[in-house]
MARLO-9434 format. One line per 8 residues: number of its first residue (from 1); their letters; for each residue z, x, y of C-alpha. Coordinates in Angstrom, 2 decimals. Layout:
N
NUM) a) Z/X/Y  ...
//
This chain:
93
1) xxxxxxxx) 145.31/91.64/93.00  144.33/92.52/89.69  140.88/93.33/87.84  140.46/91.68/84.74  137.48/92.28/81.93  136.48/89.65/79.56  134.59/90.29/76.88  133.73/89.21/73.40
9) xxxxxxxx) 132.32/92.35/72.38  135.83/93.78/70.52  134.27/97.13/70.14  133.13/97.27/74.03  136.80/96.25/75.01  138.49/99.02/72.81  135.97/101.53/74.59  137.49/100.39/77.70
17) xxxxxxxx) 141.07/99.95/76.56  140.49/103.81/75.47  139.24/104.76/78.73  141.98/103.46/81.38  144.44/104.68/78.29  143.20/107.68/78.52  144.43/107.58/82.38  147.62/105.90/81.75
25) xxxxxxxx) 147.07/102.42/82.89  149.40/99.99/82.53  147.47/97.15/80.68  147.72/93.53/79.91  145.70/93.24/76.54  144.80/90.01/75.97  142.01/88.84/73.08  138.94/89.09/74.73
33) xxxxxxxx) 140.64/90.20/77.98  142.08/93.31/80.01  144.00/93.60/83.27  145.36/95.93/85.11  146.35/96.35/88.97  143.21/96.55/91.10  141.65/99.58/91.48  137.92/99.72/92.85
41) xxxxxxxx) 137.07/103.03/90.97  138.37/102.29/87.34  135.98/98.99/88.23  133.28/101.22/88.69  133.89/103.03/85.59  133.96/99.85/83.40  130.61/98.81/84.83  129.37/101.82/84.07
49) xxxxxxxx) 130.41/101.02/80.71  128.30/98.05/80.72  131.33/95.35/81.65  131.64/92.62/83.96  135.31/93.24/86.01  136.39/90.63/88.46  139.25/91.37/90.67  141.57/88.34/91.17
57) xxxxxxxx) 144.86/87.26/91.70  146.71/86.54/88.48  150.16/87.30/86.43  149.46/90.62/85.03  152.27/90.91/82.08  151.42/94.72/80.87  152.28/96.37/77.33  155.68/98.14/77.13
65) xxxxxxxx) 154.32/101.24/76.17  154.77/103.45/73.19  157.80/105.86/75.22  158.88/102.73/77.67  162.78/102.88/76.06  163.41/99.68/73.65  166.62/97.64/74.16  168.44/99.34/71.95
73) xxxxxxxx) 167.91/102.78/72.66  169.35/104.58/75.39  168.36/107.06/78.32  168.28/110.96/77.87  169.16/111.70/81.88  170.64/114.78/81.18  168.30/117.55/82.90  167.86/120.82/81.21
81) xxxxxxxx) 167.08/123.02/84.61  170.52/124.94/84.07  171.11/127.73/81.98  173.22/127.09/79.02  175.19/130.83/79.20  175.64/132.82/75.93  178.82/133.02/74.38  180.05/135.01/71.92
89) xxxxx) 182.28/133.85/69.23  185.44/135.79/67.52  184.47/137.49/64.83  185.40/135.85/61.26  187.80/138.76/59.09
//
């Protein structure tokens, strides 16, 4: 399931974009409409914010992301939890 907020209020629906940004969502933005997976307390918090939020079942297609890796860059998997030893370099004359 998903929970999905219509609105026509654009500054309302950036308020709430903001706030389940702020907690790393992953979010369909739509105009006039947000989804994300179903969760019954970031429901809560968008009625709080004065929004209607209906949970339902529907494709939820979410942004990419600003550090989700494009197609044509590649994957830094090297880990850096080793020590990189010193070494010490002849001496130029």
């Amino acid at each position: 399931a998903v929970s999905t907020v219509r609105c026509t209020d654009p500054h309302l629906l950036a308020r709430a974009a903001y706030h389940l940004g702020n907690r790393h969502v992953p979010l369909q933005i739509e105009p006039g409409l947000l989804r994300f997976q179903h969760d019954h307390v970031l429901d809560d918090m968008l009625r709080g914010l004065g929004l209607t939020v209906e949970a339902e079942q529907a494709p939820f297609e979410p942004e990419a992301g600003a550090y989700q890796s494009a197609p044509h860059s590649h994957s830094h998997s090297h880990t850096h939890g080793h020590d990189h030893p010193f070494v010490r370099l002849p001496a130029h004359s």
